[in-house]
BABADO-874104 format. One record per residue: residue number from 1; chain; x, y, z of N, C-alpha, C in turn. Coordinates in steps of 0.1 Angstrom, whole numbers. Example, Ala and Ser with C-alpha at 12.3 -4.5 7.8 and 13.67 -1.06 7.14 Angstrom:
BEGIN
SITE, 1, A, 132, -57, 78, 123, -45, 78, 132, -33, 78
SITE, 2, A, 128, -22, 71, 137, -11, 71, 129, 0, 79
***
This chain:
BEGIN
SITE, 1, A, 8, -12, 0, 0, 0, 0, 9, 12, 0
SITE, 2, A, 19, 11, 12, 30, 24, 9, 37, 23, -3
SITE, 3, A, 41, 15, -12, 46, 15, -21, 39, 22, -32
SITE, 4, A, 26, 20, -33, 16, 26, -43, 13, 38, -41
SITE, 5, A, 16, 43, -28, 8, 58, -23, 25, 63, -30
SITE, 6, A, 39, 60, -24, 49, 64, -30, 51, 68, -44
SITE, 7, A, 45, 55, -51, 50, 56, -66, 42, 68, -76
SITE, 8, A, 22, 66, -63, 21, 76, -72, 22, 93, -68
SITE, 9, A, 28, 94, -54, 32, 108, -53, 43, 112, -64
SITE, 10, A, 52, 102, -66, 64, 104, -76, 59, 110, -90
SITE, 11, A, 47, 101, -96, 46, 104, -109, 38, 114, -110
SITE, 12, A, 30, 121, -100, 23, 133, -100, 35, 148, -97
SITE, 13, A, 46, 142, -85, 56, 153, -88, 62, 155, -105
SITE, 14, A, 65, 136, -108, 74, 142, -124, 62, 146, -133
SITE, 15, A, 49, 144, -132, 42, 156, -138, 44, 169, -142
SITE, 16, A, 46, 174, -127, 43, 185, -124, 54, 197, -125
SITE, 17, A, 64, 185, -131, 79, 195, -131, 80, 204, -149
SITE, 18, A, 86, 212, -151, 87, 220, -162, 94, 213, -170
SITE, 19, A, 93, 213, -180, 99, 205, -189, 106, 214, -201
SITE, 20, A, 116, 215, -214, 119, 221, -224, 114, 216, -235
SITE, 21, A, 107, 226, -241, 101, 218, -252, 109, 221, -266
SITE, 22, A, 106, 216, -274, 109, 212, -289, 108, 222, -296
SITE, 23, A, 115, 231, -298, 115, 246, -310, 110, 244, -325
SITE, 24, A, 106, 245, -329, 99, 248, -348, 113, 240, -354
SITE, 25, A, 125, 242, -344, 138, 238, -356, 142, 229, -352
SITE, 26, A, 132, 218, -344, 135, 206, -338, 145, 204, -327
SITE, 27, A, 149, 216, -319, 160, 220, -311, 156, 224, -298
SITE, 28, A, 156, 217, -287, 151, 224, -273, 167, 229, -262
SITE, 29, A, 156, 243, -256, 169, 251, -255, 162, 256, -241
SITE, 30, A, 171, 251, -233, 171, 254, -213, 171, 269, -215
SITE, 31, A, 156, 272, -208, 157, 290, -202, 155, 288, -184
SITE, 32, A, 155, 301, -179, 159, 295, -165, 151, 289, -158
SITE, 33, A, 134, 293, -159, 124, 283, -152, 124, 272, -149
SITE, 34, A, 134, 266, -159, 134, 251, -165, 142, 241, -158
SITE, 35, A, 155, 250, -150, 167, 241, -142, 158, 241, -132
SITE, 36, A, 165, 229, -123, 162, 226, -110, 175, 223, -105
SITE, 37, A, 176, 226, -91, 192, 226, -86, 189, 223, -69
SITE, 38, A, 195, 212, -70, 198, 208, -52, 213, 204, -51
SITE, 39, A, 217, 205, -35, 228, 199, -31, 233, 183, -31
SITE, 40, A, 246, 181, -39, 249, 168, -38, 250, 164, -19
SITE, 41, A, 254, 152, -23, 257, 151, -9, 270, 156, -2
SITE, 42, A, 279, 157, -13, 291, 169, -9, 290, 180, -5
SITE, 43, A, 278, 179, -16, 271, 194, -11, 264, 197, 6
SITE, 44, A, 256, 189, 11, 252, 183, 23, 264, 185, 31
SITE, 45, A, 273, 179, 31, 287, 174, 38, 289, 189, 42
SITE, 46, A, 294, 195, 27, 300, 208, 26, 295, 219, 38
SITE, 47, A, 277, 222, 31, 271, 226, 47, 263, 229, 60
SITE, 48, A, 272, 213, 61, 267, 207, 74, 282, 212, 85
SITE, 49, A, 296, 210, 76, 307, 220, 83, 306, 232, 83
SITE, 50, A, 305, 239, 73, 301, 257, 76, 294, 260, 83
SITE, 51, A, 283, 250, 91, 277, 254, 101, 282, 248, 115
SITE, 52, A, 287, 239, 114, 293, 236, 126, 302, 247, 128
SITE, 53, A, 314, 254, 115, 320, 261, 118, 314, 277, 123
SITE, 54, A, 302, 279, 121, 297, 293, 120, 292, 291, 139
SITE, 55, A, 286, 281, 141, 288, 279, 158, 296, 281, 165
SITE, 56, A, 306, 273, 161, 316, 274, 170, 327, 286, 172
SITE, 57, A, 326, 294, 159, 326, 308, 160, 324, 320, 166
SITE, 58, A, 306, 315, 168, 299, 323, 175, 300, 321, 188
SITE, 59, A, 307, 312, 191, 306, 304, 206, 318, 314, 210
SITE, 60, A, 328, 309, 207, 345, 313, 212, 346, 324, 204
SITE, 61, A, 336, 335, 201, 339, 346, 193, 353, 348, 184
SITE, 62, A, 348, 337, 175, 367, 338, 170, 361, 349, 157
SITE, 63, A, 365, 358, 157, 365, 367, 140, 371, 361, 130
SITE, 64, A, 385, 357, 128, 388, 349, 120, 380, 336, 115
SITE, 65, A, 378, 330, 125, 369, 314, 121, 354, 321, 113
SITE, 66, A, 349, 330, 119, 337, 337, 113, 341, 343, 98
SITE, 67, A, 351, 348, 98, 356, 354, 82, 361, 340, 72
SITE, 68, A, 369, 331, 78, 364, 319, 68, 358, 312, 65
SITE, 69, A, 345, 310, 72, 331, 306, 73, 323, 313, 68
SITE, 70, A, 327, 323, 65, 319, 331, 55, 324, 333, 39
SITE, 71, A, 338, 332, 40, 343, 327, 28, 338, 316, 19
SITE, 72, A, 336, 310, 30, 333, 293, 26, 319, 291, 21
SITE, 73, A, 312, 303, 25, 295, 303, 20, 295, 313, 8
SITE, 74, A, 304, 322, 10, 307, 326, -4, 311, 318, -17
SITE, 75, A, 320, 307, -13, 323, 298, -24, 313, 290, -29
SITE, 76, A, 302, 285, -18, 295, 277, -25, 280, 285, -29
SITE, 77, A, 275, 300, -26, 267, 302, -36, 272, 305, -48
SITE, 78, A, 286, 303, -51, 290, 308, -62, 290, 293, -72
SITE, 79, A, 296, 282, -62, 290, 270, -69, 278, 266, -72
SITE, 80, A, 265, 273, -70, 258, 273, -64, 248, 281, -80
SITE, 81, A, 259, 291, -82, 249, 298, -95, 256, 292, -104
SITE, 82, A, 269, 290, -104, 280, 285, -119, 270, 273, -122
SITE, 83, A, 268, 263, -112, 259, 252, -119, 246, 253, -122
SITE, 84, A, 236, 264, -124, 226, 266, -129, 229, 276, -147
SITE, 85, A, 237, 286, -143, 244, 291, -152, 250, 283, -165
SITE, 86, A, 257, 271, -161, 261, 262, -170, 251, 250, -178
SITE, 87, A, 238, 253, -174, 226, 246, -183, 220, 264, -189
SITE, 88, A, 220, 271, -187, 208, 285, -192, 216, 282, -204
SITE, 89, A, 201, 281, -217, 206, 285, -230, 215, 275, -234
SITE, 90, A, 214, 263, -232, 220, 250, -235, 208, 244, -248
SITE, 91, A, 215, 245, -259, 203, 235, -273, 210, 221, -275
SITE, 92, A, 196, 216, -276, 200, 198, -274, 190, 194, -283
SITE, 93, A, 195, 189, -293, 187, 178, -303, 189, 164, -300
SITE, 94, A, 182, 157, -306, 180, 144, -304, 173, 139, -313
SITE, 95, A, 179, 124, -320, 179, 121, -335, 176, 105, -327
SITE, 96, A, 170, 97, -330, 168, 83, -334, 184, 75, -341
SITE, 97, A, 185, 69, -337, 200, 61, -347, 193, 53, -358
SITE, 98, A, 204, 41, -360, 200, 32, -370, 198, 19, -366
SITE, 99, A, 187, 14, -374, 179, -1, -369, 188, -10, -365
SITE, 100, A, 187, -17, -351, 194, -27, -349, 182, -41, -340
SITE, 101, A, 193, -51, -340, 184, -62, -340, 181, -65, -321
SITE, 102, A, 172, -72, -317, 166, -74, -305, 181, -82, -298
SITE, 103, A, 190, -78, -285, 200, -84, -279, 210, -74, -283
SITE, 104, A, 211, -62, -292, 218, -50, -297, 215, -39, -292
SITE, 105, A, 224, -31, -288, 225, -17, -283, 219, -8, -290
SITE, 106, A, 206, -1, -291, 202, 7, -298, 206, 18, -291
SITE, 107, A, 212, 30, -305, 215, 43, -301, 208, 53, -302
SITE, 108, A, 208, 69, -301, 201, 71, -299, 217, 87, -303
SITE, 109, A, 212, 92, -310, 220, 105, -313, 216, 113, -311
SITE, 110, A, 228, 127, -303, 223, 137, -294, 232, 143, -295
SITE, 111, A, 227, 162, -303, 236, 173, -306, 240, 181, -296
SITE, 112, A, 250, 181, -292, 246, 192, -275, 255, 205, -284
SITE, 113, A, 248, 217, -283, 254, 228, -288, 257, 240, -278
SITE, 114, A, 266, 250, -275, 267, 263, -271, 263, 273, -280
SITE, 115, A, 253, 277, -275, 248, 290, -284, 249, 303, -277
SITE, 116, A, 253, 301, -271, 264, 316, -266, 278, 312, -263
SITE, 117, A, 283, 327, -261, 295, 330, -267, 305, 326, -249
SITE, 118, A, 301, 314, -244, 309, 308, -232, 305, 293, -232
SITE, 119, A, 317, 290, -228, 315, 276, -228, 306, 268, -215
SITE, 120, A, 302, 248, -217, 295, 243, -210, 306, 232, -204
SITE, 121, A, 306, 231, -191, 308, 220, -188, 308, 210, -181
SITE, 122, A, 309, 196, -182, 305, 183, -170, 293, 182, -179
SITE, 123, A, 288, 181, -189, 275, 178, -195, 272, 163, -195
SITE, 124, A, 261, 161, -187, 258, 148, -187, 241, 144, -193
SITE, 125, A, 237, 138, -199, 227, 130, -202, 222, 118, -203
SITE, 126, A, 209, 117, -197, 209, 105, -192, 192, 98, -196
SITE, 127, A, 188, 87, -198, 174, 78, -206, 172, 73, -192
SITE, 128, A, 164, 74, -185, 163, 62, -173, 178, 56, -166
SITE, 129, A, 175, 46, -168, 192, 44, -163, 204, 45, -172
SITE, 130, A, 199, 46, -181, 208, 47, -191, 218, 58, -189
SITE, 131, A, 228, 60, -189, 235, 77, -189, 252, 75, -205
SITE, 132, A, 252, 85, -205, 259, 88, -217, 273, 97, -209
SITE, 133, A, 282, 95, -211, 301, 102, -205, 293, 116, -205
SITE, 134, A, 305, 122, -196, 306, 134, -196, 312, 146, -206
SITE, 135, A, 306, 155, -214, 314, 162, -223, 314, 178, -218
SITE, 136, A, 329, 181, -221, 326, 199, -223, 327, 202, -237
SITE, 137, A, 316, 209, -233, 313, 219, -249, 319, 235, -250
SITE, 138, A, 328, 233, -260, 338, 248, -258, 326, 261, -265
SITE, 139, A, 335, 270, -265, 316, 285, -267, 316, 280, -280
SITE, 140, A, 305, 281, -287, 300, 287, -298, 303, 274, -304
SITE, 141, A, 306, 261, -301, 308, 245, -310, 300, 237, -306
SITE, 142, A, 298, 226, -307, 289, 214, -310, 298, 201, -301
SITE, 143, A, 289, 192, -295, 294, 178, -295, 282, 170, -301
SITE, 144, A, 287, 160, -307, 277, 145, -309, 283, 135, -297
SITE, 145, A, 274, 132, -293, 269, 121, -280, 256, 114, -282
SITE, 146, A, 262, 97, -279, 259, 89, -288, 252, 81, -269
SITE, 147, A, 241, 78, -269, 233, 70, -259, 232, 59, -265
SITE, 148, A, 236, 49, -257, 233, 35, -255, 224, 33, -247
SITE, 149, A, 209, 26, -257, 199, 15, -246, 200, 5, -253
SITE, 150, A, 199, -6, -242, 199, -23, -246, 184, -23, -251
SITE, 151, A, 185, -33, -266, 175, -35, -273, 164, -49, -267
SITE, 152, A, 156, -46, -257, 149, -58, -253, 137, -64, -263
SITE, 153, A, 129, -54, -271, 120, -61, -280, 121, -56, -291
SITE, 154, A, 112, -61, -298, 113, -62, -313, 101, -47, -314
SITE, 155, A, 106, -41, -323, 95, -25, -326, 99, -11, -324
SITE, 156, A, 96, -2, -325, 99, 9, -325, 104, 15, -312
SITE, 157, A, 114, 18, -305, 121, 22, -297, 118, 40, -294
SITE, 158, A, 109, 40, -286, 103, 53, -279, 111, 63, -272
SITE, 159, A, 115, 74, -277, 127, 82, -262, 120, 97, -264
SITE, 160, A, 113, 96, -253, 103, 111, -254, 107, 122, -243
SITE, 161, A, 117, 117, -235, 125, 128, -225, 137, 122, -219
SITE, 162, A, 143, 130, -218, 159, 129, -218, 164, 139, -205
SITE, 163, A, 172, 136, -199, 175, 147, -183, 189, 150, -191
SITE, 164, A, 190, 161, -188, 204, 164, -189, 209, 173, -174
SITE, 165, A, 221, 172, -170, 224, 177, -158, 239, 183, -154
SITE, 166, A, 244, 188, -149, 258, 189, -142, 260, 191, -131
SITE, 167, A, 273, 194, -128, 275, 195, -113, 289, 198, -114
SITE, 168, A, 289, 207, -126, 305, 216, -125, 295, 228, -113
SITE, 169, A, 307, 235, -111, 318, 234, -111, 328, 228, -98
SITE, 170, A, 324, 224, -88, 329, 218, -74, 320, 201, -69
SITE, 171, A, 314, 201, -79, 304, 193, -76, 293, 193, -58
SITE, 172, A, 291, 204, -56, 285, 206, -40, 268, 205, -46
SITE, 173, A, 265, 210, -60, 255, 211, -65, 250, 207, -73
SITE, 174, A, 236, 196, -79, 235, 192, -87, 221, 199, -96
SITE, 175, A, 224, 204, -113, 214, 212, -117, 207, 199, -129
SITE, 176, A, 197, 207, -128, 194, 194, -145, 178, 199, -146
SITE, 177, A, 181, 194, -158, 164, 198, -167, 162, 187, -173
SITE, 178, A, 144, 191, -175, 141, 174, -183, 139, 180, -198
SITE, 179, A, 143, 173, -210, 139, 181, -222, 129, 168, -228
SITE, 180, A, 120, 174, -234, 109, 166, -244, 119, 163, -256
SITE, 181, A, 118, 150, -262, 122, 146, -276, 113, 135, -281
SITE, 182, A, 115, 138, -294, 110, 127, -303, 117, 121, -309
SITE, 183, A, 124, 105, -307, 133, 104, -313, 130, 87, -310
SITE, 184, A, 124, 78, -323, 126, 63, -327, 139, 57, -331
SITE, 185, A, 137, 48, -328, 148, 35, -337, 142, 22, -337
SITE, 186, A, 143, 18, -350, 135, 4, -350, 146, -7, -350
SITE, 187, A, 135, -17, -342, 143, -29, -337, 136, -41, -343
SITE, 188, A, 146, -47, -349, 142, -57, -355, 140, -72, -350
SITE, 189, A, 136, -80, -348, 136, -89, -341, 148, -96, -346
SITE, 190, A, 153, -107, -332, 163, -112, -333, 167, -130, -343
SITE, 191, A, 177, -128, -351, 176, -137, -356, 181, -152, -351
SITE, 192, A, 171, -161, -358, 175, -177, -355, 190, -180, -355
SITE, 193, A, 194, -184, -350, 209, -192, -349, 205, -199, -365
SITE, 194, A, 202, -204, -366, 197, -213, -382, 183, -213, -386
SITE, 195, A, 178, -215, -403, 167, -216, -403, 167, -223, -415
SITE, 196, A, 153, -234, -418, 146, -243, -426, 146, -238, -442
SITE, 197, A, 148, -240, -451, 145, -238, -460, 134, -228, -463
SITE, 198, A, 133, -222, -472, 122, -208, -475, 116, -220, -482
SITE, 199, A, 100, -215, -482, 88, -220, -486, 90, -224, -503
SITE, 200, A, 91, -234, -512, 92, -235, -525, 82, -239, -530
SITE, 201, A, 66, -243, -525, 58, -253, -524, 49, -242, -527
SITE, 202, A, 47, -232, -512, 32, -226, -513, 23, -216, -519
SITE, 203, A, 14, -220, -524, 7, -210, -529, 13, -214, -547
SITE, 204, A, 13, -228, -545, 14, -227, -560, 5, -222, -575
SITE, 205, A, -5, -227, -570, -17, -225, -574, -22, -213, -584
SITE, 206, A, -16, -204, -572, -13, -187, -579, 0, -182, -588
SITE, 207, A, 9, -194, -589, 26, -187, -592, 24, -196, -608
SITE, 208, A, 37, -190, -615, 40, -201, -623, 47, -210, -619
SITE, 209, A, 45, -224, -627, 53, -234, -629, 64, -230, -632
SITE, 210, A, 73, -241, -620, 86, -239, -620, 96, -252, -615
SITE, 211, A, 108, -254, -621, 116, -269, -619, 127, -263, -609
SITE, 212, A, 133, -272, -601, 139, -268, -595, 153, -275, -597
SITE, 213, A, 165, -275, -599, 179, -280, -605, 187, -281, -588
SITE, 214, A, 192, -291, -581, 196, -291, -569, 215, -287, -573
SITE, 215, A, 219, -278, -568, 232, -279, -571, 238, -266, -582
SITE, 216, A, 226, -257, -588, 227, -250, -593, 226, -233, -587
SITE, 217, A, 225, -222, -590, 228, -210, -582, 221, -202, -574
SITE, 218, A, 205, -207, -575, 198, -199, -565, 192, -206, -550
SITE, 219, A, 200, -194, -545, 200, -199, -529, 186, -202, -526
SITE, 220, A, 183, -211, -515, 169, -225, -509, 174, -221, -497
SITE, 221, A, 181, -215, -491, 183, -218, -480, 194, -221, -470
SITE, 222, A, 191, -224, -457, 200, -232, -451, 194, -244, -437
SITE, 223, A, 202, -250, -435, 195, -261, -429, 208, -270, -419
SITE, 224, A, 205, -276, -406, 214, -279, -401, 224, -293, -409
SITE, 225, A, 240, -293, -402, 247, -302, -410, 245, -314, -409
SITE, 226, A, 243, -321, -416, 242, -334, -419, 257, -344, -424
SITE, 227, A, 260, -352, -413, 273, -366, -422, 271, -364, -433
SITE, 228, A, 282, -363, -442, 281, -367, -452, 281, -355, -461
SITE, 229, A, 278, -344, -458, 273, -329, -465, 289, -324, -471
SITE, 230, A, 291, -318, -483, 303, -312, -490, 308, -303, -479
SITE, 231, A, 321, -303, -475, 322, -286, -468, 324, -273, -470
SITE, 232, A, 327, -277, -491, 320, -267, -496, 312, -260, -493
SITE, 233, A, 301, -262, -490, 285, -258, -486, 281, -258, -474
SITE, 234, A, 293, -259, -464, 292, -252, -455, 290, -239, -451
SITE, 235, A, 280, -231, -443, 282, -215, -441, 295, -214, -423
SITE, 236, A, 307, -214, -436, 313, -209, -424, 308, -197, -415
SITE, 237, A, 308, -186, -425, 306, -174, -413, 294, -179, -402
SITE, 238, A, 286, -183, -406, 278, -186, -392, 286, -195, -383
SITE, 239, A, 293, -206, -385, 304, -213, -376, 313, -204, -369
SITE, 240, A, 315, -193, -378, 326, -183, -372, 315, -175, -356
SITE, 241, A, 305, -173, -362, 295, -165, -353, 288, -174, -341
SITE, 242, A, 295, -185, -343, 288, -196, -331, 274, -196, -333
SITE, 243, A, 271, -201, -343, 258, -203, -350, 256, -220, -350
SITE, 244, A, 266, -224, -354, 268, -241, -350, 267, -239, -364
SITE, 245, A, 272, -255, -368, 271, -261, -383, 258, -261, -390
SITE, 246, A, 259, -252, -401, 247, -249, -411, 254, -254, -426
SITE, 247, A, 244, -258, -432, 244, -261, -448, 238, -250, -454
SITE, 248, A, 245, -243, -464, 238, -238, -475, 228, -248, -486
SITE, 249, A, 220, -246, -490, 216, -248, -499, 206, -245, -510
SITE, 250, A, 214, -248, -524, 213, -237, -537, 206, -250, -542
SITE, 251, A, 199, -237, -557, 189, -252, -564, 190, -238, -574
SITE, 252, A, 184, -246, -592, 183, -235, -600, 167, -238, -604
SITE, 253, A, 160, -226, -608, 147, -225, -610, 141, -217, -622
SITE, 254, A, 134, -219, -630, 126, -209, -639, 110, -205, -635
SITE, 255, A, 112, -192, -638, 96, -185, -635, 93, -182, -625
SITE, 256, A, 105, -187, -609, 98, -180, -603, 110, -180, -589
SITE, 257, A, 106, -173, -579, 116, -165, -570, 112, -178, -557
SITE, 258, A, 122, -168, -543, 120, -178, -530, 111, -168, -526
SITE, 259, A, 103, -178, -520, 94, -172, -509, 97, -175, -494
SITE, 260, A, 97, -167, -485, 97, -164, -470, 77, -164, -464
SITE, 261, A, 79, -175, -458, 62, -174, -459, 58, -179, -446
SITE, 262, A, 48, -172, -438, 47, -172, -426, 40, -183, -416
SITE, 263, A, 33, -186, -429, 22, -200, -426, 30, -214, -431
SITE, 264, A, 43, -214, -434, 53, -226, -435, 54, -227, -426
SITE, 265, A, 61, -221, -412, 66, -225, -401, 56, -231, -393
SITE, 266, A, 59, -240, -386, 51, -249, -376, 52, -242, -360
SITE, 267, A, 64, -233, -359, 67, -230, -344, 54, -223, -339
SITE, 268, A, 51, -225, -326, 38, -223, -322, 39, -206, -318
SITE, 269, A, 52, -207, -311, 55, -187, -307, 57, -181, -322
SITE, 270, A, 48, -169, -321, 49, -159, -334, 64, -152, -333
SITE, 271, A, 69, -152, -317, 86, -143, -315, 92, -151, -324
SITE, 272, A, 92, -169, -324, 99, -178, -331, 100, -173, -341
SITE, 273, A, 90, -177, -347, 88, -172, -359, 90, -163, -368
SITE, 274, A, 88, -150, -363, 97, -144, -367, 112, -142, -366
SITE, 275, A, 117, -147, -355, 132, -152, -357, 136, -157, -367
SITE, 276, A, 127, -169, -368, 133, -178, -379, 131, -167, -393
SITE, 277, A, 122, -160, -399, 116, -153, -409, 131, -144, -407
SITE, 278, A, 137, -137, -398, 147, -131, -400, 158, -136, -400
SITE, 279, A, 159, -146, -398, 175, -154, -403, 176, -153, -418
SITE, 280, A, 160, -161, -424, 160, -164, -436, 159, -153, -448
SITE, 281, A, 155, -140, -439, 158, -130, -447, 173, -123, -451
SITE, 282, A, 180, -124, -438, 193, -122, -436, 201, -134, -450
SITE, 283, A, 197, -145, -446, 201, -156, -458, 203, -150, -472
SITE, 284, A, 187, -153, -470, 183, -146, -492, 187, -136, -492
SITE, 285, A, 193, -125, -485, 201, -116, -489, 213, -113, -494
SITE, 286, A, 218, -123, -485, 236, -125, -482, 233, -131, -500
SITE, 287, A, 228, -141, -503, 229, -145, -510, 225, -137, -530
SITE, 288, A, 219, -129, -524, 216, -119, -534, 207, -127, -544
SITE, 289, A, 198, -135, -542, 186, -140, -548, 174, -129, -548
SITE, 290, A, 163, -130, -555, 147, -125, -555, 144, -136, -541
SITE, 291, A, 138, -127, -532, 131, -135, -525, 119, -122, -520
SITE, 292, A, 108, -129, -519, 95, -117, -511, 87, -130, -498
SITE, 293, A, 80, -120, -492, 77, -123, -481, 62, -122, -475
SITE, 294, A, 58, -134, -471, 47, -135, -466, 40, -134, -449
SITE, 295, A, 30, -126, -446, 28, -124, -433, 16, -122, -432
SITE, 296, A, 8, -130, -427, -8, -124, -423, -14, -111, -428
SITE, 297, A, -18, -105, -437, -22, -95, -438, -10, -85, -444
SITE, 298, A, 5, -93, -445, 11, -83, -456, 19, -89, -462
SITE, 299, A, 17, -85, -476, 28, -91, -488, 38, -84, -494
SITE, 300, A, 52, -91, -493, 63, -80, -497, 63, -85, -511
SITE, 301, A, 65, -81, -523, 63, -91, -534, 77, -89, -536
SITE, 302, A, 84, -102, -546, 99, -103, -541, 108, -97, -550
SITE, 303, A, 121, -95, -547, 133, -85, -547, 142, -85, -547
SITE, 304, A, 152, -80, -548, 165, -86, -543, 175, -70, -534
SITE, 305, A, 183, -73, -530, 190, -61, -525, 188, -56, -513
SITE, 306, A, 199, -50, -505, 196, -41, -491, 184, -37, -489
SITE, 307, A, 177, -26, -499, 164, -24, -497, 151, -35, -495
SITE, 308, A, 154, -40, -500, 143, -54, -500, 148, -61, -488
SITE, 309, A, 156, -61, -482, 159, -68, -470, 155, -57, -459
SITE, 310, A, 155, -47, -458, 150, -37, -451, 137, -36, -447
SITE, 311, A, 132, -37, -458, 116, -37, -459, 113, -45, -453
SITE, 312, A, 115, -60, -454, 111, -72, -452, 118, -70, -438
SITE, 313, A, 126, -64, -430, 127, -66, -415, 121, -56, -411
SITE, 314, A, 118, -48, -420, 109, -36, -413, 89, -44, -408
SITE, 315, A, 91, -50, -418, 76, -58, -419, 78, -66, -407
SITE, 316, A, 87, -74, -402, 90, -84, -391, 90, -77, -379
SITE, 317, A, 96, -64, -378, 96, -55, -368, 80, -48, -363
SITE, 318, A, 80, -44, -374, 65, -36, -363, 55, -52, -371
SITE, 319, A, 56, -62, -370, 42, -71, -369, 35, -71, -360
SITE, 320, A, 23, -71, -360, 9, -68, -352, 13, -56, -337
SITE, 321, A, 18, -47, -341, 29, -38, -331, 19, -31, -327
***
């Protein structure tokens, strides 16, 4: 019950906090309403002695101990504004990276710029737990800072606010703003260690007639090793990738391409499934055959090339999403 009353005083405070929003030029830029600033625990530490020292001052009337105890509170409002100072008028973009597969680090690209004529520094940004190194941004230049989150599922990768923070320049004080972004990366689901032959059978009915030649140049697939198999036709690189022993196998054909087809596979999990559907796309590509692809309610008609392999994980990725 205290857990629930906690979690939801929390999400009604991060409500309720200011946020930086998104400029017309895709660019969100800290004005001062926007920092928030408390003491680290150094900060704490720091003054919890200034006051012990400002006592015991006042006690044994030492003037001197009072003049450096007041020095000392001079230093830290000065720490005190330098770290709110060093977010005002801070512009931060934030870009989506490039597609990677489910078990892979998706990134997540982030412009940190000085738009006035003094520099930033201790710049930190941070996704949930996720946090990104520390950078200084010299006046009037740019850094790229690159966020790492671990890819848990397969689909579009959401990052709609981002903290950014410091705690230059003594670290007594911690400042930070939350900024709004819009920024995807698609995740593709993760591929089979090995997979079955592409569909050559289905949906004949609709296709032309076609022979198939075993031993000739359009890739069928791959399939686990079998005694006796050439080692020619071995896929090393998957052996190299601890994939375990796979067979390639080619066949030649007229009239008509490989199909990837969704209702071949028998595995009962749709995740499988598409696993396997993305090995075999990864396959027919390496291999640079026509292959298109079949999925409940969508047909890639077939192709050959990077693009066609894209599409066809882009179709695997957002499935029923």
């Amino acid at each position: 019950m205290n857990n629930r009353i906690t979690s939801a005083m929390q999400r009604h405070f991060h409500n309720w906090l200011r946020r930086v929003p998104i400029g017309n030029d895709g660019i969100a830029r800290i004005w001062a309403r926007q920092i928030y600033i408390l003491p680290t625990s150094s900060g704490l530490m720091f003054g919890a002695v200034v006051m012990l020292m400002l006592l015991g001052s006042l006690n044994y009337q030492n003037n001197l101990g009072l003049l450096f105890t007041f020095f000392l509170v001079a230093i830290g409002l000065l720490a005190m504004h330098h770290a709110w100072f060093n977010l005002l008028k801070l512009a931060v973009q934030v870009r989506g990276g490039a597609p990677v597969f489910v078990g892979e680090l998706a990134t997540i690209a982030i412009t940190v710029r000085a738009e006035q004529p003094r520099a930033h520094y201790d710049i930190r940004l941070q996704h949930g737990q996720h946090r990104a190194a520390p950078v200084h941004i010299p006046r009037g230049d740019q850094r790229q800072i690159t966020l790492g989150i671990p890819a848990t599922r397969r689909g579009l990768l959401h990052v709609t606010e981002l903290m950014v923070e410091t705690r230059h320049p003594l670290h007594l004080f911690r400042a930070w703003s939350y900024l709004v972004c819009d920024a995807t990366t698609l995740i593709y689901p993760q591929p089979a260690p090995h997979a079955p032959a592409p569909d050559q059978d289905g949906g004949a009915a609709q296709r032309p007639q076609r022979t198939t030649r075993l031993g000739a140049d359009d890739y069928l697939g791959s399939r686990p090793y079998r005694p006796g198999d050439s080692p020619r036709h071995i896929d090393w690189k998957a052996f190299a990738r601890e994939r375990g022993l796979v067979v390639k196998q080619f066949g030649g054909e007229t009239g008509q391409t490989v199909w990837l087809d969704w209702s071949q596979l028998t595995a009962s999990d749709p995740e499988i499934r598409l696993s396997v559907l993305t090995r075999q796309v990864l396959d027919a590509s390496a291999s640079g055959v026509q292959f298109g692809l079949r999925l409940p309610g969508v047909i890639e008609q077939p192709a050959a090339g990077a693009a066609q392999m894209q599409r066809c994980l882009t179709h695997l990725a957002l499935f029923h999403v």
